[in-house]
C-alpha positions as MATLAB code, in Angstrom:
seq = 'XXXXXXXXXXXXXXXXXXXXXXXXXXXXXXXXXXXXXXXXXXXXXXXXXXXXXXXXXXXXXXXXXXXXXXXXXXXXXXXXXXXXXXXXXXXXXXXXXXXXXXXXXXXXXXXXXXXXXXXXXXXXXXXXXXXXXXXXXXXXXXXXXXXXXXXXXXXXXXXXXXXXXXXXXXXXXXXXXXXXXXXXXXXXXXXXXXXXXXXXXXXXXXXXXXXXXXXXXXXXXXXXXXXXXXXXXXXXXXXXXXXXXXXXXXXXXXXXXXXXXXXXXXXXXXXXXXXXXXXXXXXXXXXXXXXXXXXXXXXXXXXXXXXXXXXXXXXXXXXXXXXXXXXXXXXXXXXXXXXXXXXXXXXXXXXXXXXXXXXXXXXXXXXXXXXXXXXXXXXXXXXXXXXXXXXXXXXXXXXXXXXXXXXXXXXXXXXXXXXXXXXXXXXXXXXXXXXXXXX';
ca = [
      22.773   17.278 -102.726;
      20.749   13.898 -102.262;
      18.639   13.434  -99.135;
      21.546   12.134  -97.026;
      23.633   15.002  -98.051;
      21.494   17.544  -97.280;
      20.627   16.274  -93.890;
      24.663   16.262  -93.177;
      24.483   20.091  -94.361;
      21.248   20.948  -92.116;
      22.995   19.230  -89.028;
      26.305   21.611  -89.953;
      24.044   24.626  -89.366;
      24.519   27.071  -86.079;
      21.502   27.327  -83.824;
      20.614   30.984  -82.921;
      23.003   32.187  -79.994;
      20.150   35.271  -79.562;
      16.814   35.566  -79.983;
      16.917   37.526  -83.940;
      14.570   38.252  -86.284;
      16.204   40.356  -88.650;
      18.213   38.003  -90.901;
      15.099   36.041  -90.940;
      13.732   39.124  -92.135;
      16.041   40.408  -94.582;
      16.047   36.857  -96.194;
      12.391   36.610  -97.001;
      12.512   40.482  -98.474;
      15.471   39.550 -100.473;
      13.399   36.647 -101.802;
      10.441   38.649 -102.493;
       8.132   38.014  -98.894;
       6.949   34.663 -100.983;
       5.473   33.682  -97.459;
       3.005   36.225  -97.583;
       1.546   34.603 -100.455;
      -0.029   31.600  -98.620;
      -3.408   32.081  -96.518;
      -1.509   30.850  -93.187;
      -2.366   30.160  -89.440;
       0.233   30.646  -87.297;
       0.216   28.377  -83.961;
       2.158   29.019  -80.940;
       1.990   28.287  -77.038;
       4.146   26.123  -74.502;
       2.709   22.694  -75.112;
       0.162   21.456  -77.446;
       1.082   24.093  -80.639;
       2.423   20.815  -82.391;
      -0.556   18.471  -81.995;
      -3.181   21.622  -82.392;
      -1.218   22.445  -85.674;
      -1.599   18.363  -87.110;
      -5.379   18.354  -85.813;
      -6.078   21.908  -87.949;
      -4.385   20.003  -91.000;
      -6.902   16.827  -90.455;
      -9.891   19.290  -90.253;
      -9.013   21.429  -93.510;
      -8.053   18.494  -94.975;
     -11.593   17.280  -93.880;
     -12.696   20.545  -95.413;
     -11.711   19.378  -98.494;
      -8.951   21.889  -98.924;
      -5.177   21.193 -100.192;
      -3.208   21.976  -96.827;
       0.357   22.352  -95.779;
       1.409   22.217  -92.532;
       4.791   22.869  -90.744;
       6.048   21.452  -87.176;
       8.302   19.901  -85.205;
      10.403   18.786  -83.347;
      10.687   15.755  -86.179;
      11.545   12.391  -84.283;
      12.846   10.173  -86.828;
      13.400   12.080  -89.949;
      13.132   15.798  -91.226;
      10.792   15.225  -93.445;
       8.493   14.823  -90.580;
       8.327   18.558  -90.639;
       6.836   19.146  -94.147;
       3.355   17.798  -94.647;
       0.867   18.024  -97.976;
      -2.339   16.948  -96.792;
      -0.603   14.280  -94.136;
       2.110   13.106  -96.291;
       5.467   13.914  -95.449;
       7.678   15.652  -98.384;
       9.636   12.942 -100.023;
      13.445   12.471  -99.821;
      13.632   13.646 -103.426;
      11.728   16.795 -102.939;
      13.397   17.398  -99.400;
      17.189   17.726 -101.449;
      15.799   19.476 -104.472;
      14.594   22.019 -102.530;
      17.541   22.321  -99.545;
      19.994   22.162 -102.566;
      18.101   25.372 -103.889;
      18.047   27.090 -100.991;
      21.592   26.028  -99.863;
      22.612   28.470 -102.754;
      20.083   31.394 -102.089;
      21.309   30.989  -98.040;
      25.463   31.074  -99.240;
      24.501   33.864 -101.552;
      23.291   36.010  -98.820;
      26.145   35.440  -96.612;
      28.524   36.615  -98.679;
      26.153   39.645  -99.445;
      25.426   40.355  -95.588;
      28.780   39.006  -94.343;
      27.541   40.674  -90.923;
      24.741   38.325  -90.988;
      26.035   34.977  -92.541;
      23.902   31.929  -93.374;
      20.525   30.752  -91.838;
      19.999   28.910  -88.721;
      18.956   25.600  -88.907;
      15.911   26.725  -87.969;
      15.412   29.594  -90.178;
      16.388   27.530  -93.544;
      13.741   25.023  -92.446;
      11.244   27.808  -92.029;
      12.219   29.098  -95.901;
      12.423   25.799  -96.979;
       8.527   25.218  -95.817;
       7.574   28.918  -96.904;
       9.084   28.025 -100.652;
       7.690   24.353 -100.499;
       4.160   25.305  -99.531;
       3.823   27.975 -102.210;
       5.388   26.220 -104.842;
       2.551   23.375 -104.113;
      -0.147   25.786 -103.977;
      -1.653   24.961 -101.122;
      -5.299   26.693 -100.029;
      -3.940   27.238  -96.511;
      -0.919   26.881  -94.198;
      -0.584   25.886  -90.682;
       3.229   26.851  -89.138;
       3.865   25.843  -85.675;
       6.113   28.283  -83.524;
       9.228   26.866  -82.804;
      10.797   28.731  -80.065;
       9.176   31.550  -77.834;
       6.867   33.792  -80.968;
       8.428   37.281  -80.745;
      11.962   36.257  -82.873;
      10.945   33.156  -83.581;
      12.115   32.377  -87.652;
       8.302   31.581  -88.515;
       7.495   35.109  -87.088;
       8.045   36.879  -90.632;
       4.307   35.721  -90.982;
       2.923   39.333  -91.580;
      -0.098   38.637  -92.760;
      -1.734   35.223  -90.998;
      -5.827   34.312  -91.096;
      -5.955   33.785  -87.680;
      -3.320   32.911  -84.727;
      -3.068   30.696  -81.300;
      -1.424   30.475  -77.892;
      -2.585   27.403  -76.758;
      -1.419   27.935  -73.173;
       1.952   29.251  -71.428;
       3.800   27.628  -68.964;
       7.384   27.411  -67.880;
       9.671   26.113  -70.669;
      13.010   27.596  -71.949;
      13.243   30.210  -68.996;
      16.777   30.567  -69.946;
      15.978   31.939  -73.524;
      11.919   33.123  -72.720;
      12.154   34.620  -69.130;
      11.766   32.807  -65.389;
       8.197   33.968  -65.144;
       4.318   32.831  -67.036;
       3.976   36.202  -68.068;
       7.388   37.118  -69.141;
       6.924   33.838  -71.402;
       3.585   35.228  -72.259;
       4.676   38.111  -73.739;
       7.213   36.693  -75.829;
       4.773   34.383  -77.176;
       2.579   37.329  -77.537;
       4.994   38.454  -80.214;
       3.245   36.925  -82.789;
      -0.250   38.544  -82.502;
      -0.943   40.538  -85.533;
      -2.906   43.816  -85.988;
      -6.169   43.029  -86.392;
      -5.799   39.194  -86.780;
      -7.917   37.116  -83.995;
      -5.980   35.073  -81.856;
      -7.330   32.001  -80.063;
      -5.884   31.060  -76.583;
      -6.765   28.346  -74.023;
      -4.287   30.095  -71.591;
      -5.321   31.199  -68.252;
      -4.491   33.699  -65.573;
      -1.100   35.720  -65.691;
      -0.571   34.677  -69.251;
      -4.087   35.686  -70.610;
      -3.654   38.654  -68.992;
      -0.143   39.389  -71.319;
      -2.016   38.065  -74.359;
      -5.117   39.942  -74.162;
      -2.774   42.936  -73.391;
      -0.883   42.558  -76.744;
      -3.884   41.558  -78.745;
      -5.783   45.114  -77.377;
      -2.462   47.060  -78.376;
      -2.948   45.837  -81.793;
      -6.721   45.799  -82.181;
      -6.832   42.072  -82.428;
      -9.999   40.569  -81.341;
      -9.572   37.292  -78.672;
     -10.909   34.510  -78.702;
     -10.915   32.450  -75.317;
     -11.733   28.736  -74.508;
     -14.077   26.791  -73.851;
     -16.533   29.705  -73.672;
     -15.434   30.744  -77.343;
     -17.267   27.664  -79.233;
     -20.744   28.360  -78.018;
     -22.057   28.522  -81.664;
     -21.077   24.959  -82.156;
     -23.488   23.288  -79.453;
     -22.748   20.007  -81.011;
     -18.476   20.198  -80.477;
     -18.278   18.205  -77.167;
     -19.558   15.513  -79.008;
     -17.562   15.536  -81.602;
     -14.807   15.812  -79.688;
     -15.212   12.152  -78.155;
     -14.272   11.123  -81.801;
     -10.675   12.647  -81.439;
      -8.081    9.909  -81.980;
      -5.669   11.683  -80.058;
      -5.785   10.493  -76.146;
      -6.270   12.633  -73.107;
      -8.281   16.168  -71.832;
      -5.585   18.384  -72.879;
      -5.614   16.978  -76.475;
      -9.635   17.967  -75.998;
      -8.463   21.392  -75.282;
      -5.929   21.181  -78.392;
      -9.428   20.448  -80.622;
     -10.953   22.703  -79.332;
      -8.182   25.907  -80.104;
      -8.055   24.025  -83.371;
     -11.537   24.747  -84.316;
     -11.731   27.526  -82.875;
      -8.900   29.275  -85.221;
     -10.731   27.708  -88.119;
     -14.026   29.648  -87.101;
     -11.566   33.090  -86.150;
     -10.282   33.042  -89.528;
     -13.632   33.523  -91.312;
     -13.304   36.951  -91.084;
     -10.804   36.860  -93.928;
     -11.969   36.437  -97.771;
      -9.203   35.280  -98.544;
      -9.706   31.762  -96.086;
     -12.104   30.124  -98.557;
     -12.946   26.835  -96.067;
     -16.758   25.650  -96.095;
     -18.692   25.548  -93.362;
     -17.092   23.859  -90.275;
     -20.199   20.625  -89.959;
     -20.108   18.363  -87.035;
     -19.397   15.692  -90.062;
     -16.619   17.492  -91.335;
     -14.679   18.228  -87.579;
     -15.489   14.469  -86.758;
     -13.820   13.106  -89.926;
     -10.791   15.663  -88.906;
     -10.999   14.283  -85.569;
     -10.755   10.826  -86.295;
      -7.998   10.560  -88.361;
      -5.616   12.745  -86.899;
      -1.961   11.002  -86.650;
       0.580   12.380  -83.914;
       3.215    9.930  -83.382;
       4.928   10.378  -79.863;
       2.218   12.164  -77.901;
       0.593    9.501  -75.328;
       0.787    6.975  -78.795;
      -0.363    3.497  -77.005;
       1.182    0.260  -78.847;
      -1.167   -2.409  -77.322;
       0.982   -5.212  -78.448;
       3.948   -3.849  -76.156;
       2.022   -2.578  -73.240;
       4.091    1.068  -74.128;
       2.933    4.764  -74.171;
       5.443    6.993  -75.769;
       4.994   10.602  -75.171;
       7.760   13.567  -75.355;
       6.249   15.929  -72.046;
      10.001   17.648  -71.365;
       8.598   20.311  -68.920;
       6.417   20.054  -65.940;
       2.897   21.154  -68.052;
       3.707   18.164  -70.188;
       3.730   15.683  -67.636;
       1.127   16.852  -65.573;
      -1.209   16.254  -68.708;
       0.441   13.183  -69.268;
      -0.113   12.095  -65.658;
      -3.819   13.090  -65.684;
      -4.274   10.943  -69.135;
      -2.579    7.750  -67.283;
      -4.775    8.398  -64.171;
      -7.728    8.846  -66.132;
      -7.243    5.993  -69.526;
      -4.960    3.660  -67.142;
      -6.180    4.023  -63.830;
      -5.823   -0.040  -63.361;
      -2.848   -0.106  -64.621;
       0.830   -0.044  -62.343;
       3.312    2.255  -64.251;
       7.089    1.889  -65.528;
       8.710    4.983  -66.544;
      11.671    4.717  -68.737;
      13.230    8.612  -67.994;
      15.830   10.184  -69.491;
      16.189   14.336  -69.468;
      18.046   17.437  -70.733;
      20.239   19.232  -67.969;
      18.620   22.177  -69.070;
      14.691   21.329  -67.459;
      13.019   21.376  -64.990;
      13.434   18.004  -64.279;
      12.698   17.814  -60.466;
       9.369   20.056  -61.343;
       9.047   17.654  -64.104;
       9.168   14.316  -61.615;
       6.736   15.610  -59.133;
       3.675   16.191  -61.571;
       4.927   12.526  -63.433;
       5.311   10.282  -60.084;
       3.424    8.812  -57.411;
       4.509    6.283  -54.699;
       5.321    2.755  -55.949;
       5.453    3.766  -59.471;
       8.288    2.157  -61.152;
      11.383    4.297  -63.276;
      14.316    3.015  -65.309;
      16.299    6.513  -65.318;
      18.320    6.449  -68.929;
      20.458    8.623  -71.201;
      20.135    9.627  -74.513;
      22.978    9.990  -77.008;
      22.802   13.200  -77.732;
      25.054   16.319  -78.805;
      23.221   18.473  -75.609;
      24.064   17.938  -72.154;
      21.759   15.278  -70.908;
      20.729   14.998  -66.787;
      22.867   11.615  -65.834;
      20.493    8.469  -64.857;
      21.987    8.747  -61.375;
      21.082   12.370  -61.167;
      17.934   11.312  -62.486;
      17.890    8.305  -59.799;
      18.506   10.855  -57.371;
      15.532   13.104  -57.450;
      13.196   10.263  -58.457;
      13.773    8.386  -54.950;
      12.331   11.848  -53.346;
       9.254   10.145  -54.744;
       9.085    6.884  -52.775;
       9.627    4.965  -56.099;
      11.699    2.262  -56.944;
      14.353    2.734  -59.724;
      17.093    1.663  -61.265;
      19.721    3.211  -63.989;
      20.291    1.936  -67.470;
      22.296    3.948  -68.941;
      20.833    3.288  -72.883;
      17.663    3.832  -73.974;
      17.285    0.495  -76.268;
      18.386   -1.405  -72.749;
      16.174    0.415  -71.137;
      13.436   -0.317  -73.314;
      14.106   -4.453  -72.646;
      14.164   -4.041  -68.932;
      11.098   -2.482  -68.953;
       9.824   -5.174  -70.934;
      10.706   -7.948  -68.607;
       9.633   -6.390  -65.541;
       5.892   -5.662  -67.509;
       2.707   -7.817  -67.146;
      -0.594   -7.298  -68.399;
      -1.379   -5.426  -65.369;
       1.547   -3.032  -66.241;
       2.019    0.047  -68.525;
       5.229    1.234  -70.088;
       5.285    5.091  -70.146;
       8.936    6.292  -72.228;
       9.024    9.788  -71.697;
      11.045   13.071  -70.637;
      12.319   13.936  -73.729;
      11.436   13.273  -77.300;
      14.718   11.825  -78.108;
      13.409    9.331  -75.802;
      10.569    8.360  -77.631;
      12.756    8.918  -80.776;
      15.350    6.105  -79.758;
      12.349    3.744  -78.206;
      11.041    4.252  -81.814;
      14.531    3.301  -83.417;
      14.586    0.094  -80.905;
      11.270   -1.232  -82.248;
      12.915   -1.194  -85.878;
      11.220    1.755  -86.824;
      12.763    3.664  -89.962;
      10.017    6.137  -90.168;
       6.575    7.649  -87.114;
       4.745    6.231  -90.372;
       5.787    2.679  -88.892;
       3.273    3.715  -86.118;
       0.530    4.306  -87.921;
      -1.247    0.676  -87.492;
       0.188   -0.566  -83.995;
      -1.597    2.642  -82.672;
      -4.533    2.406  -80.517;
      -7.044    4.883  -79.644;
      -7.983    4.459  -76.053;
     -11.435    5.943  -75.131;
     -11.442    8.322  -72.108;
     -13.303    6.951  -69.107;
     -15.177   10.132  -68.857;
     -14.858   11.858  -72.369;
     -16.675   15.188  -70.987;
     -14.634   16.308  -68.060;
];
């Protein structure tokens, strides 16, 4: 298959109807537990696993070690998933190694006919297991994709260190309708005797410090757990990623870095405020409060109410002289009323839209609807390209576009701006400098 090909065949794939672990499982036996070759951390959590798993690969990077590193949701291509030091896998790679696995995954359907092929997920998770040790890579970073216990990356049996970076509502229809129902599934992926770091709080620190005692795992909580590092707030004013949550995401990153000591086989030097700075400042996270000066527009994916809360806070707090126009569009399946009331404010301004998607997406009227509980103004276009141009009239310099809701908004404002890969984003990116880095 060529790159096109094998993106058609990846998009033909069944999502998992159940949360399952076991063909994951049987899989990566069958193909000889390759993935516990690598020295890997293994990052979970409701919000903030993606951007603490891309700020670990700046700082090991920094570290001077060769590092892979596995996320997503991927906005404009899949290759966005697979990263070698920052640089996405190239098409060529990307169908060498889906062609490859293609056969391995049709071989072991028609072996285990009462399992049948990956997931999408899952062949993505053996397609990053088999690309990071074929590259020989000193360490690893997977991101959780869904929940911890039977999520695909969950075959990890033997991980340096691991993270919950904090637990909120999300996925209640898969996860559970409570914190620390979520919490526990996301507990799933603490390890006997491997240190987990967690930024989460009440209910849900109570699950995870539950599991990690069960399994002798020691816990590492933040802030408090940095205290050997007097010098970290500091450095964390050099983080190019805006807002305090993205502080906390720094913080849980370094934190697993300094967990995972205990391990011989992590071979990183000595975390130096240099080194963590020089991580800091070039981390790259395209679609998480990215600011294009030029267009006056934040894009940033916050889907659940957590999300825009610390989206909210980061506007209040970077754009406080700034009026707002939100360009909306959401999944049926959120929270999207829970969503709206942590976003909005009186006389903010919202363009509710829809994306083209295969899911069932909330209607702009719906949207419309809920938003006018608010006291804002708002009107419906139903495309997100449209959208994008009303907003763009209606802005001044005293404006700020926010495109948010879903990532397949920021993926389609992306496509709008001619964008063929986040790469294109890169150098219209500005940092903008908290008004009161500390707090």
């Amino acid at each position: 298959m060529n790159y096109l090909q094998s993106v058609v065949y990846l998009e033909s794939l069944s999502a998992s109807t159940r949360p399952l672990l076991e063909r994951m499982q049987k899989f990566m036996e069958d193909a000889g537990n390759i993935q516990d070759q690598l020295v890997s951390l293994h990052i979970g959590g409701t919000n903030g696993k993606g951007s603490t798993s891309a700020i670990l690969e700046s700082v090991l990077h920094a570290s001077g070690l060769k590092v892979g590193c596995f996320t997503g949701p991927h906005l404009l291509r899949w290759n966005e998933r697979f990263h070698l030091n920052g640089k996405a896998i190239s098409d060529d790679e990307f169908a060498e190694l889906a062609t490859r696995l293609r056969r391995q995954s049709e071989a072991f359907g028609s072996k285990y006919p009462e399992m049948g092929l990956l997931t999408w997920f899952e062949f993505l998770t053996a397609m990053a297991f088999i690309y990071f040790v074929e590259n020989k890579v000193d360490v690893a970073v997977f991101e959780v994709g869904l929940g911890g216990r039977y999520d695909a990356t969950n075959v990890l049996s033997k991980p340096v260190a691991t993270a919950i970076t904090n637990v909120d509502l999300d996925h209640t229809q898969i996860l559970g309708d409570t914190v620390s129902q979520i919490a526990s599934e996301k507990a799933g992926i603490v390890k006997p005797g491997v240190p987990i770091v967690t930024a989460a709080i009440g209910d849900a620190l109570k699950e995870i410090e539950s599991a990690a005692r069960a399994k002798n795992s020691p816990v590492t909580t933040l802030p408090q757990g940095l205290s050997s590092m007097p010098w970290i707030e500091s450095a964390l004013d050099e983080l190019s990623l805006v807002g305090k949550h993205q502080r906390t995401n720094a913080l849980v990153a370094v934190a697993v870095i300094d967990a995972a000591r205990h391990d011989k086989r992590f071979a990183v030097p000595p975390l130096t405020k240099e080194i963590v700075v020089s991580g800091l400042k070039d981390v790259y996270w395209a679609g998480r409060l990215q600011y294009l000066p030029e267009r006056n527009l934040i894009l940033d994916g916050a889907h659940n109410p957590a999300g825009t809360k610390a989206l909210r806070s980061a506007l209040d707090q970077n754009f406080a002289d700034k009026k707002r126009i939100f360009i909306l569009g959401a999944f049926a399946n959120k929270d999207v009323e829970g969503l709206l009331s942590n976003l909005l404010r009186p006389n903010d301004s919202v363009i509710a839209t829809e994306v083209a998607a295969k899911r069932q997406v909330m209607s702009s009227t719906q949207i419309a609807a809920l938003v006018k509980q608010f006291g804002c103004d708002v009107v419906c276009v139903n495309d997100v390209q449209k959208a994008l141009q009303t907003a763009s009239r209606q802005c001044s310099k005293d404006h700020v576009v926010v495109a948010t809701g879903s990532f397949y908004v920021v993926k389609e404002c992306m496509l709008a701006l001619g964008w063929n890969s986040v790469e294109d984003g890169r150098k219209l990116t500005n940092r903008v400098p908290s008004a009161s880095p500390s707090t």
